[in-house]
Each structure stands twice: as structure tokens, then as C-alpha cells.
TORPA-4810 file (N, C-alpha, C, O; in nm, 3 decimals):
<nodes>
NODE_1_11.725_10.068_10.931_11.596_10.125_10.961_11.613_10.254_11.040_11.682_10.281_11.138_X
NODE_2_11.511_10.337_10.952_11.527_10.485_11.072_11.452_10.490_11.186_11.345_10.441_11.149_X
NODE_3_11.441_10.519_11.298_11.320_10.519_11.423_11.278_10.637_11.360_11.349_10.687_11.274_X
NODE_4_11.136_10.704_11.402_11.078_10.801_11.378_11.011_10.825_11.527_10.969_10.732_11.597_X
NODE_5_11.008_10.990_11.571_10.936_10.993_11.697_10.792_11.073_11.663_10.823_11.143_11.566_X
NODE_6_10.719_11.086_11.678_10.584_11.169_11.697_10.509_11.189_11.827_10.439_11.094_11.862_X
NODE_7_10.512_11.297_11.906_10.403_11.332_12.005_10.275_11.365_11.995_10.231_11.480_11.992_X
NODE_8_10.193_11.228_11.988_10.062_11.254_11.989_9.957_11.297_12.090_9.938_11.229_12.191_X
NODE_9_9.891_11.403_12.066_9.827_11.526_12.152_9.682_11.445_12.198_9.591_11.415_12.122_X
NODE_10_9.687_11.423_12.323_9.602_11.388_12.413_9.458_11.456_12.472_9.455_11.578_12.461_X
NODE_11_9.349_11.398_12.528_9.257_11.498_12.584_9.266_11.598_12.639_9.217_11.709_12.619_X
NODE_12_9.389_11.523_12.776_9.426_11.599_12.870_9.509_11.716_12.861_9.506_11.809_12.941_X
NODE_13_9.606_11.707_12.729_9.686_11.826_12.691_9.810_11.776_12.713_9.907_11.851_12.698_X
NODE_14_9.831_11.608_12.764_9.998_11.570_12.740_10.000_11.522_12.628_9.891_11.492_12.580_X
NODE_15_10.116_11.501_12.554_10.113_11.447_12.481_10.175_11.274_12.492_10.235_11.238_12.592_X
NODE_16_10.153_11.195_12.393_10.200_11.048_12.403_10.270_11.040_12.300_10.224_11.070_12.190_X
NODE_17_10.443_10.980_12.324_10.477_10.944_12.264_10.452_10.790_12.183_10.414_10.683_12.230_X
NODE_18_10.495_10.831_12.030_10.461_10.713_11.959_10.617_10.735_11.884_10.666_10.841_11.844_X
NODE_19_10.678_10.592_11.881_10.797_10.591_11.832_10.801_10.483_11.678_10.798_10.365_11.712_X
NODE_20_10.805_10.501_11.532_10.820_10.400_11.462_10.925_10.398_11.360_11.004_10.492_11.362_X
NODE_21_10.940_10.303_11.264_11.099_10.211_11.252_11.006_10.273_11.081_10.889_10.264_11.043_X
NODE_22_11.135_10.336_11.015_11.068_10.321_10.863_11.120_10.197_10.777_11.238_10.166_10.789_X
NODE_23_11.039_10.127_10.692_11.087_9.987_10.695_10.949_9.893_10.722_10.897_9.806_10.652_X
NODE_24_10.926_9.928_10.804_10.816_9.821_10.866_10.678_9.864_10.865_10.676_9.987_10.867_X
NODE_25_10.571_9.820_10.863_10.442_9.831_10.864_10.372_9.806_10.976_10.338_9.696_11.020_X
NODE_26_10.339_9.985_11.048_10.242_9.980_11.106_10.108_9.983_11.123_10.063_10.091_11.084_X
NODE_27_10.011_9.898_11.170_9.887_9.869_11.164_9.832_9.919_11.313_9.874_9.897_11.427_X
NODE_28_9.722_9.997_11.263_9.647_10.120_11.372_9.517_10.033_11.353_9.458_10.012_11.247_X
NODE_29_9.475_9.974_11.519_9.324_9.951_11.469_9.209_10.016_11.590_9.261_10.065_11.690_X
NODE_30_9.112_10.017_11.584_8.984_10.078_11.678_8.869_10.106_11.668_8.844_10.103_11.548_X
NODE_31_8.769_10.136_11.731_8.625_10.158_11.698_8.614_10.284_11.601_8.699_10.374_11.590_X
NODE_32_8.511_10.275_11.542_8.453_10.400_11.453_8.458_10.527_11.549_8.401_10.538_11.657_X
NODE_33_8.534_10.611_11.491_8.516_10.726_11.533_8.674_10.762_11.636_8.718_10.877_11.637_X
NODE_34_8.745_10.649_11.715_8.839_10.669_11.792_8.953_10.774_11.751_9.011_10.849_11.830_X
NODE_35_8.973_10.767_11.618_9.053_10.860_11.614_9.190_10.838_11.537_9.288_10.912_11.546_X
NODE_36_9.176_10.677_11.426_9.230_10.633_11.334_9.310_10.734_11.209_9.421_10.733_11.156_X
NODE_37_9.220_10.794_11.201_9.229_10.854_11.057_9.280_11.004_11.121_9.357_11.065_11.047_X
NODE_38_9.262_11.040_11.189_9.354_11.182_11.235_9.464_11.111_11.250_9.549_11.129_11.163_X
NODE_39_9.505_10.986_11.391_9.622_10.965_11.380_9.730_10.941_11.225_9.850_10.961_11.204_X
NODE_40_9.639_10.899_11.157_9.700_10.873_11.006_9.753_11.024_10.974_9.873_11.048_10.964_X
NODE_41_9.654_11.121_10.958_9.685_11.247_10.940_9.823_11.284_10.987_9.924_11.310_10.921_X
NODE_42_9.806_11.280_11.091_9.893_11.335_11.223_10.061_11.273_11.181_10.165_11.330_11.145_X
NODE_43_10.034_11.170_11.201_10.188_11.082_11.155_10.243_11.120_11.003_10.361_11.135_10.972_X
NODE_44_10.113_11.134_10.902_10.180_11.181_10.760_10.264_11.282_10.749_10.378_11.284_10.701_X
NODE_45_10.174_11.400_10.814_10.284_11.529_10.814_10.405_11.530_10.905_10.517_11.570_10.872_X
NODE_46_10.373_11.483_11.016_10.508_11.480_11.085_10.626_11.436_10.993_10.720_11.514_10.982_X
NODE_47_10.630_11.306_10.920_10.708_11.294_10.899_10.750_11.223_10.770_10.694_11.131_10.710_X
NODE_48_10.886_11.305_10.737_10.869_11.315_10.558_10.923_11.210_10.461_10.950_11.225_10.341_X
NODE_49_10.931_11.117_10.527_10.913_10.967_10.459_10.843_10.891_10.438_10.877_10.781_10.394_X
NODE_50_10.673_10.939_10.472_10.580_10.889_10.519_10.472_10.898_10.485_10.406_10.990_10.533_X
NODE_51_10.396_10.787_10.368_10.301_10.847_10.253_10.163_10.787_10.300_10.125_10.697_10.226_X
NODE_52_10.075_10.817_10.411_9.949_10.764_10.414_9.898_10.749_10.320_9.904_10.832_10.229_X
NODE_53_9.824_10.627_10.313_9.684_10.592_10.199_9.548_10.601_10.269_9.496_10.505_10.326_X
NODE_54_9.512_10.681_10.265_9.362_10.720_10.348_9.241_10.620_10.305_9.249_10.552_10.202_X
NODE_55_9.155_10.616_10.370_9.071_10.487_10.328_8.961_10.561_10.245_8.900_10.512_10.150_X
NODE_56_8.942_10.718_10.309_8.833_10.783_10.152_8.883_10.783_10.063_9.000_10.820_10.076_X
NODE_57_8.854_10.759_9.961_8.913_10.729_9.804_8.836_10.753_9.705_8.725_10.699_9.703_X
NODE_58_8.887_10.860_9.573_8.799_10.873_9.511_8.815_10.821_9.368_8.899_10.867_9.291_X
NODE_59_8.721_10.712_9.333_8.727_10.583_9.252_8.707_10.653_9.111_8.632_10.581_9.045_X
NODE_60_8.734_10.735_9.058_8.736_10.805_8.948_8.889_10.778_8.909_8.974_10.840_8.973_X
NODE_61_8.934_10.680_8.797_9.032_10.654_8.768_9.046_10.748_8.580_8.949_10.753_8.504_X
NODE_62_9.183_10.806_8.546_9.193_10.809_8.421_9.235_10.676_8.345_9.297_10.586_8.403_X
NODE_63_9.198_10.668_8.214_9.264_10.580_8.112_9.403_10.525_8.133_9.446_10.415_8.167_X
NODE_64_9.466_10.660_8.095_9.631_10.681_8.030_9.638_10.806_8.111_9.553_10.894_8.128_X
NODE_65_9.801_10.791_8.173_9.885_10.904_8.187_10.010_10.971_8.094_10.033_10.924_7.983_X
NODE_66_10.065_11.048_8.130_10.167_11.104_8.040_10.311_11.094_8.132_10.290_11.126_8.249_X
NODE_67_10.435_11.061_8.108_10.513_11.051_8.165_10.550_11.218_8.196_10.522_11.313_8.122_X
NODE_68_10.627_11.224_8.340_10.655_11.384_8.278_10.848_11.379_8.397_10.913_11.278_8.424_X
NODE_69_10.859_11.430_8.412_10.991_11.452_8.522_11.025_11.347_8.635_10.947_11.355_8.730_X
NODE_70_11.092_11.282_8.645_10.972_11.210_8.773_11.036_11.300_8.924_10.974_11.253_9.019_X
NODE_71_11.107_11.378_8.960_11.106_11.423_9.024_10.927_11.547_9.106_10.868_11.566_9.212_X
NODE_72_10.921_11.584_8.979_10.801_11.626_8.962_10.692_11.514_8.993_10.590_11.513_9.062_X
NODE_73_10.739_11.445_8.934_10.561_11.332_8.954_10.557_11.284_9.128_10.457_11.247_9.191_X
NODE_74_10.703_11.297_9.180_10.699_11.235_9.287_10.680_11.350_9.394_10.668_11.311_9.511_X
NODE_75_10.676_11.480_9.371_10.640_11.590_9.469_10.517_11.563_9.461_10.461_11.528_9.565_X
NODE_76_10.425_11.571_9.314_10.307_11.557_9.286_10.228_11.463_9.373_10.108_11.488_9.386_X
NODE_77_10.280_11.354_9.436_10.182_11.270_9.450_10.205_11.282_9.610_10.108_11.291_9.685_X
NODE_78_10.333_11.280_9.656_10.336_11.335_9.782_10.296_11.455_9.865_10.257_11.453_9.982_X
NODE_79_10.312_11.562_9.784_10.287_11.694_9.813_10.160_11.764_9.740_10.127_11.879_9.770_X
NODE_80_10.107_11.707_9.666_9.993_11.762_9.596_10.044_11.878_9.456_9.964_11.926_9.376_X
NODE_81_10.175_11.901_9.455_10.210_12.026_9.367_10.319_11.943_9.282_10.389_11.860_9.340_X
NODE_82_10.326_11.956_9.213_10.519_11.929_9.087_10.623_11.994_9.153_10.725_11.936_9.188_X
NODE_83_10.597_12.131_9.176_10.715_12.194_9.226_10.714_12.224_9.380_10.762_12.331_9.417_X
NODE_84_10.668_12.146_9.463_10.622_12.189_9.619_10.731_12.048_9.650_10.691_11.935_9.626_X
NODE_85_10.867_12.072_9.704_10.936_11.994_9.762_10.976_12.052_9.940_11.093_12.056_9.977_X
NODE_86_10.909_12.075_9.995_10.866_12.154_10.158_10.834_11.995_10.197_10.832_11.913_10.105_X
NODE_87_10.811_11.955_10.321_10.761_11.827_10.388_10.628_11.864_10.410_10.553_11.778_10.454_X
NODE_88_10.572_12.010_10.379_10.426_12.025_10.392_10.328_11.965_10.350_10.268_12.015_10.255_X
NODE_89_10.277_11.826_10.415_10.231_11.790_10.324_10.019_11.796_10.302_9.925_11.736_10.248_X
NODE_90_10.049_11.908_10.385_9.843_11.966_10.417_9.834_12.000_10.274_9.719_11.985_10.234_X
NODE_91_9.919_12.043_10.177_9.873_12.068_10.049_9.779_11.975_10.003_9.658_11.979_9.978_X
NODE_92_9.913_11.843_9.996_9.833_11.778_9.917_9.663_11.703_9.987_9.620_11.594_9.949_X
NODE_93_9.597_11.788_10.086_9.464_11.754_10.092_9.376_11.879_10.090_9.279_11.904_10.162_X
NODE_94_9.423_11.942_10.006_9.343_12.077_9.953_9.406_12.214_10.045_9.363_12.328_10.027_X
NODE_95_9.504_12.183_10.137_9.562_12.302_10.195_9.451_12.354_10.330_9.430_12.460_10.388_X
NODE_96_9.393_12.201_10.341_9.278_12.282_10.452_9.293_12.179_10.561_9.240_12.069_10.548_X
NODE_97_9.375_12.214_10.686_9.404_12.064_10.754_9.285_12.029_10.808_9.273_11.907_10.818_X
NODE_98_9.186_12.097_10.850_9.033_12.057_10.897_8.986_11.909_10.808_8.916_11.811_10.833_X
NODE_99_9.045_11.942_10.724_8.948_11.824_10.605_9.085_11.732_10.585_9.048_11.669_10.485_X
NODE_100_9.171_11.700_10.603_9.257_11.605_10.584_9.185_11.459_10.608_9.190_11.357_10.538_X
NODE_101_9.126_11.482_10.715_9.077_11.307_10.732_8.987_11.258_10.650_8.981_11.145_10.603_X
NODE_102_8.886_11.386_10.629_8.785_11.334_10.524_8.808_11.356_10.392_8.725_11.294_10.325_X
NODE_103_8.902_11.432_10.312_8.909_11.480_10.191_8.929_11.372_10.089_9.032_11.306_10.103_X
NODE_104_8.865_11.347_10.008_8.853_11.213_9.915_9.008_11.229_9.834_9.040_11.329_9.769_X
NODE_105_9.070_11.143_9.848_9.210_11.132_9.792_9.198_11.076_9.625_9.134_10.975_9.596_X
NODE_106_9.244_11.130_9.561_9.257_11.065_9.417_9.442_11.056_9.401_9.525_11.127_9.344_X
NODE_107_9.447_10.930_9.486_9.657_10.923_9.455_9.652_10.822_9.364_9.769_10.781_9.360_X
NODE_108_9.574_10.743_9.272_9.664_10.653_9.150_9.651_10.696_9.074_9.710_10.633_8.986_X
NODE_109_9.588_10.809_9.022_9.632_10.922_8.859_9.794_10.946_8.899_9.878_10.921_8.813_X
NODE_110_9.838_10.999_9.047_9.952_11.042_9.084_10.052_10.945_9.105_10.172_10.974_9.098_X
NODE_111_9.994_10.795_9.138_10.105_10.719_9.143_10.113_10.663_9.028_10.228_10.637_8.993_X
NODE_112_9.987_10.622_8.919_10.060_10.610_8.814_10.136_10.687_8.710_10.192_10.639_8.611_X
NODE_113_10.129_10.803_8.741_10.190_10.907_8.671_10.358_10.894_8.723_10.444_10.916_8.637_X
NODE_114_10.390_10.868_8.826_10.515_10.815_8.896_10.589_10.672_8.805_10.691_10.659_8.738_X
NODE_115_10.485_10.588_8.840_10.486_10.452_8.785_10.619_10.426_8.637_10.726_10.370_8.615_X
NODE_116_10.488_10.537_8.552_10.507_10.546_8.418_10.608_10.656_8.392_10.629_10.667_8.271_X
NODE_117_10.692_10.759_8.482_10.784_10.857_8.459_10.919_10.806_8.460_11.020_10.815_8.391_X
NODE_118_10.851_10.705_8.649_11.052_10.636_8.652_11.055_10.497_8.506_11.154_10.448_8.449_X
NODE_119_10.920_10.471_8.487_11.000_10.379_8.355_11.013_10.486_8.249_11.114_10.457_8.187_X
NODE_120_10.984_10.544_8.223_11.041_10.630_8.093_11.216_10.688_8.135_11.315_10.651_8.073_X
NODE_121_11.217_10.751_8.212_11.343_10.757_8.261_11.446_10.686_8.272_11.549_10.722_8.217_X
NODE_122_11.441_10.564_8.348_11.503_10.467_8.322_11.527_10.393_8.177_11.635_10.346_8.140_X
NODE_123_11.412_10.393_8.111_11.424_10.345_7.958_11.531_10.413_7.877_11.614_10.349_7.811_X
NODE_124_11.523_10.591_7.887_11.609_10.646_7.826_11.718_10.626_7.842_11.798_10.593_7.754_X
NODE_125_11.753_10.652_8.009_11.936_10.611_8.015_11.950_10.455_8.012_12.052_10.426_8.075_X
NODE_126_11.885_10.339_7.961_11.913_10.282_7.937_11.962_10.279_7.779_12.080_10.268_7.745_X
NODE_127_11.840_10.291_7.681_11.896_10.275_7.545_12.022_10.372_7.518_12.097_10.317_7.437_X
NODE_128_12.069_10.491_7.555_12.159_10.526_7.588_12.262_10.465_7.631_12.360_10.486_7.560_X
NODE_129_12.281_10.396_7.722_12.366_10.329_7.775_12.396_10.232_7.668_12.506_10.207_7.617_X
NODE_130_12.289_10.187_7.644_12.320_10.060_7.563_12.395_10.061_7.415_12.481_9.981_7.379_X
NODE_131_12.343_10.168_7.342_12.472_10.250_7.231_12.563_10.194_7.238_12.602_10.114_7.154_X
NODE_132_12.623_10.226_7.349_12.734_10.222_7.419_12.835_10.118_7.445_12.955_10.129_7.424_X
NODE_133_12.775_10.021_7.491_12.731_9.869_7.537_12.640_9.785_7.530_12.578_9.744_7.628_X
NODE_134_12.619_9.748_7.402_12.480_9.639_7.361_12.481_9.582_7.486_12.378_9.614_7.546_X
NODE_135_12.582_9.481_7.580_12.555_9.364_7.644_12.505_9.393_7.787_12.478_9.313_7.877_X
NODE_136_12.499_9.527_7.785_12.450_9.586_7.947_12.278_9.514_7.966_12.192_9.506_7.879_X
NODE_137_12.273_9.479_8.080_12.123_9.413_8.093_12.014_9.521_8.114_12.023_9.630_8.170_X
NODE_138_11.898_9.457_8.047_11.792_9.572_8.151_11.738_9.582_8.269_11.691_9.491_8.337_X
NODE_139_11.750_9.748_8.304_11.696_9.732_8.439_11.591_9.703_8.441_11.515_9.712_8.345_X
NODE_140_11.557_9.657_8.568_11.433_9.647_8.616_11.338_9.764_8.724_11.359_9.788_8.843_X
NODE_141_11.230_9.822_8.632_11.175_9.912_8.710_11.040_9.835_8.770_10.999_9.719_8.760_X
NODE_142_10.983_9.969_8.848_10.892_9.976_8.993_10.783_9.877_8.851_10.799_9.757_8.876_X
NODE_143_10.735_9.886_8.788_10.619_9.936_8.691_10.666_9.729_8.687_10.589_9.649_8.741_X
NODE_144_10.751_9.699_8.640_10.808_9.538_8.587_10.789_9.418_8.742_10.758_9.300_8.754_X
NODE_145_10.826_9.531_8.837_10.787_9.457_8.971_10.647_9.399_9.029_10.603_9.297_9.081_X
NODE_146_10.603_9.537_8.986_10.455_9.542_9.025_10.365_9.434_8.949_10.293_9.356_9.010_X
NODE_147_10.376_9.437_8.788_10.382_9.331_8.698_10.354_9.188_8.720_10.263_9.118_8.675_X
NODE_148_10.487_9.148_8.827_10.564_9.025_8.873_10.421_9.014_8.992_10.327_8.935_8.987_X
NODE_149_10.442_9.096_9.069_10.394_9.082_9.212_10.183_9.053_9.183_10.109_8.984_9.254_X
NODE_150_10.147_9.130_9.061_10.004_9.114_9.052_9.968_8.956_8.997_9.875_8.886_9.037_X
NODE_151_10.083_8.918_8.878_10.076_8.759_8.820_10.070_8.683_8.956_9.973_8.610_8.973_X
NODE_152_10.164_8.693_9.053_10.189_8.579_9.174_10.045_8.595_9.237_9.975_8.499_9.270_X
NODE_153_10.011_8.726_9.248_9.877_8.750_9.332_9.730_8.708_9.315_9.653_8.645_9.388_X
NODE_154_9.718_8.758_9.205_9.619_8.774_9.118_9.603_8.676_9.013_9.626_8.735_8.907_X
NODE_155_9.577_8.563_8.992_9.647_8.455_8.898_9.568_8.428_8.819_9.595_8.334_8.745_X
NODE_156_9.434_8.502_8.800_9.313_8.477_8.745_9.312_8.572_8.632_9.259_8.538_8.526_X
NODE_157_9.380_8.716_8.648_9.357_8.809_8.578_9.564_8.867_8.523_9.656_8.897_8.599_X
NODE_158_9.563_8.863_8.378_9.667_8.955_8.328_9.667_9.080_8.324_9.569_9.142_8.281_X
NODE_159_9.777_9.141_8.370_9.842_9.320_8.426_9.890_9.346_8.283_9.997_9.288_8.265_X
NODE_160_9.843_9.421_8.163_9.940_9.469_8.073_9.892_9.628_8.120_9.795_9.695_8.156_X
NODE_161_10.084_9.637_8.083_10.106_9.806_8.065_10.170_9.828_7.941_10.268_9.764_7.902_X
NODE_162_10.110_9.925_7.875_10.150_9.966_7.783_10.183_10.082_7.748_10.221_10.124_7.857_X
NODE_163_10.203_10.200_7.647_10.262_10.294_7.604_10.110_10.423_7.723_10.010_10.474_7.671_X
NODE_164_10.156_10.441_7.898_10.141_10.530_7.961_10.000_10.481_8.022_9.944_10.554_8.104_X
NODE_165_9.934_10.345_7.979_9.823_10.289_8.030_9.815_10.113_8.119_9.891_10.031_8.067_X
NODE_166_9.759_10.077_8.200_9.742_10.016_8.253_9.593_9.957_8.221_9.492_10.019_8.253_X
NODE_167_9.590_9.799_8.137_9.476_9.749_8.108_9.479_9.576_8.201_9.585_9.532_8.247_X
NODE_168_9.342_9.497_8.213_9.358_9.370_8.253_9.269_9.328_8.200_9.177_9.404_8.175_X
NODE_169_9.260_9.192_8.161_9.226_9.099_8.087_9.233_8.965_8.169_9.330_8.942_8.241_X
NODE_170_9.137_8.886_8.157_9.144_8.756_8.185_9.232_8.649_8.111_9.210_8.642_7.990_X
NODE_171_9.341_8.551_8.170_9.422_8.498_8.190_9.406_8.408_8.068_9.512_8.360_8.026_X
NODE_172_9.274_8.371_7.991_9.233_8.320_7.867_9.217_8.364_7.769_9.175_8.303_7.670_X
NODE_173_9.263_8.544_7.780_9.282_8.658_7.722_9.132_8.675_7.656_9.109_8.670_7.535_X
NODE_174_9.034_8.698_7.758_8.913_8.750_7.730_8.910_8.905_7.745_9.019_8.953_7.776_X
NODE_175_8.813_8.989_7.731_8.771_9.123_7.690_8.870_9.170_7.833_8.883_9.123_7.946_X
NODE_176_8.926_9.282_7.765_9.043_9.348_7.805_8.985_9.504_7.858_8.974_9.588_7.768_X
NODE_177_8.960_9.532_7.948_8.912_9.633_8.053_9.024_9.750_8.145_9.120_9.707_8.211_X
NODE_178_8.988_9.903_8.133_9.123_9.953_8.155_9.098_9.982_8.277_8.997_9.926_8.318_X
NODE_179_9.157_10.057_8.362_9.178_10.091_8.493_9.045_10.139_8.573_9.006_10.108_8.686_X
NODE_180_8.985_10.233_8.465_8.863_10.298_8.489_8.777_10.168_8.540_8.675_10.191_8.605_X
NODE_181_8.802_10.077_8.521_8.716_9.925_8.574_8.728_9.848_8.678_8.642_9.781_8.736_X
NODE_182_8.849_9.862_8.701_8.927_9.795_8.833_8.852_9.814_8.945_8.882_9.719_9.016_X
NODE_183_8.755_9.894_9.014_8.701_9.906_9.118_8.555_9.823_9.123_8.505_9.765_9.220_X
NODE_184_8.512_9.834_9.009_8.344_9.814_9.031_8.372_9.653_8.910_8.300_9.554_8.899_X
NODE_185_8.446_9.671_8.871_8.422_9.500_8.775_8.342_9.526_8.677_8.311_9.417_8.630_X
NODE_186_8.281_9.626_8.609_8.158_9.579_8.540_8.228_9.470_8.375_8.159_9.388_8.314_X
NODE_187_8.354_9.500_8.346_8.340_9.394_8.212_8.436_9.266_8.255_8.419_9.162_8.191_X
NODE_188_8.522_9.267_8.346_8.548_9.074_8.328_8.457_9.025_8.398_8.506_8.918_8.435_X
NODE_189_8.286_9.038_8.470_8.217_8.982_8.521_8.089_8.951_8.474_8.006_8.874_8.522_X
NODE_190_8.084_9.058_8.322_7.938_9.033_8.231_7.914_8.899_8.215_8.003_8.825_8.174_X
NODE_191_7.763_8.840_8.252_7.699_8.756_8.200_7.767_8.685_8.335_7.866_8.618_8.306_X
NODE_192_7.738_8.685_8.461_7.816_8.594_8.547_7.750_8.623_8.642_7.751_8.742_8.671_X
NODE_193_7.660_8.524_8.736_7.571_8.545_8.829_7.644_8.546_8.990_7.734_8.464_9.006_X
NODE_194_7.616_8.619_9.084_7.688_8.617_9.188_7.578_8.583_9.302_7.612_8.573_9.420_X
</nodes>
């Protein structure tokens, strides 16, 4: 585990140190308004291992992505740019640090665009490999984990991914609903009184 240090800037003009372990999950809690979501800010840019998920979120999901570099996909989603590998990471909230706390984040077009790059990548130097060596096993990517981890979780609803899309379906393989749905429910819940 790495320690990480950050001096966080006070009323008074000292600053407070905050020291954390990358590896582990820290949980920030407090009243409305204290000052949560700057600290989130604050800790993202400092430091460049360090991918806040902001709680504004903007629920506009695409269908399907396209695989593309994944080096690229992974500046992209960290940095806001393909080719922006700097630890700057005010880009990716429009380049305006005023609005970092509030700026509505759209990161799962970007993480699934990640998702779906390292499995294409990996796919290739695999069948490649495999030419080579039929008996080599397959790897296992982020995309096959995630897979694993939603069945254990989620036990009600099936995760298929398919050729750059992410769909779910009920476990009795009823009407099959794509990502664009995942937030608000409207089709595995038709005809179902709450």
C-alpha cells in the first residue's frame, strides 16, 4: 500500500494534514453543505491514483460503445481527454475548477468505453497467443469479473455483455432492457405495483 499525503486548507489559513493508504476505502461523512464534495475535489487532483465518483451524476446513459486504445480510453475517463496524460485532472470537469463539485459527471460512457477496450485488447493478444498454443487458458478480464461480481450481487437480474453493449434481463429471461434503463427501471418493472 502507498500512503498518500494532502494538506487540506482551513478557515484560518493552516492547513490540516490528511494522510491516506491507496488500497483502502475512505469514507468522508457530514452535514449538507460541510464541505464533502470539495474535499472529494481536493483529494482527486492532488493525487494521481485517485478517481473520485462524485454524487452529481448525469443519468443519460449510451446503448453501445466502441472499443478504441485503451490507453486512450483510460486518460479519457480519468482526465477528460484521450491524449491528456498530465495528473491534471480539472479537465476532466470542464477545465473550470469553480464547478468541479457541482459539474454533472457522465463517467460510465467512459468507463464502459474502458470496460470494453481492455477486453478487446486482451481478446486479441489472446487469439494470437493461442495460434501459437491452443492449450494456453483464457484470461480473465475487468468486464468477466464484473459479470461474476453482479450474478453474486444482484441475483434477481442477468448482466449480458455483448459485442460493445451492456443489456439485463430478468433471471427467467424476461424482456431484456439496455443500460439506458438501469437508473429509472421503467421495463423489468412494467405492470408491477409498488
Amino acid at each position: 500500500m502507498t500512503a498518500h499525503h494532502v494538506d487540506v486548507p482551513s478557515i484560518n489559513g493552516n492547513s490540516i494534514p490528511l494522510d491516506l493508504k491507496s488500497g483502502t476505502i475512505t469514507v468522508i461523512i457530514g452535514a449538507n453543505g460541510s464541505g464533502k464534495s470539495r474535499l472529494g475535489c481536493l483529494i482527486d487532483v492532488a493525487l494521481k491514483d485517485c478517481h473520485r465518483i462524485p454524487a452529481q451524476k448525469n443519468l443519460h446513459f449510451n446503448d453501445n460503445t466502441s472499443p478504441i486504445n485503451l490507453q486512450a480510453a483510460i486518460s479519457e475517463l480519468l482526465y477528460g481527454h484521450r491524449r491528456h496524460t498530465s495528473a491534471n485532472k480539472i479537465s476532466r470537469y470542464g477545465g473550470d475548477q469553480k464547478q468541479m463539485v457541482t459539474q454533472l459527471m457522465s463517467d460510465y460512457d467512459k468507463l464502459l468505453k474502458v470496460l470494453f477496450s481492455e477486453d478487446y485488447e486482451i481478446a486479441t493478444k489472446y487469439r494470437s497467443e493461442s495460434l501459437v498454443n491452443p492449450n494456453i487458458p483464457a484470461p480473465e478480464t475487468v468486464l468477466d469479473k464484473l459479470s461474476f461480481i453482479w450474478e453474486k450481487v444482484l441475483i434477481h437480474r442477468k448482466l449480458s455483455v455483448s459485442s460493445c453493449q451492456v443489456e439485463v434481463s430478468g433471471i427467467d429471461g424476461g424482456e431484456i432492457y439496455s443500460a439506458t434503463e438501469l437508473s429509472d427501471c421503467p421495463a423489468p418493472y412494467k405492470g408491477v405495483q409498488i
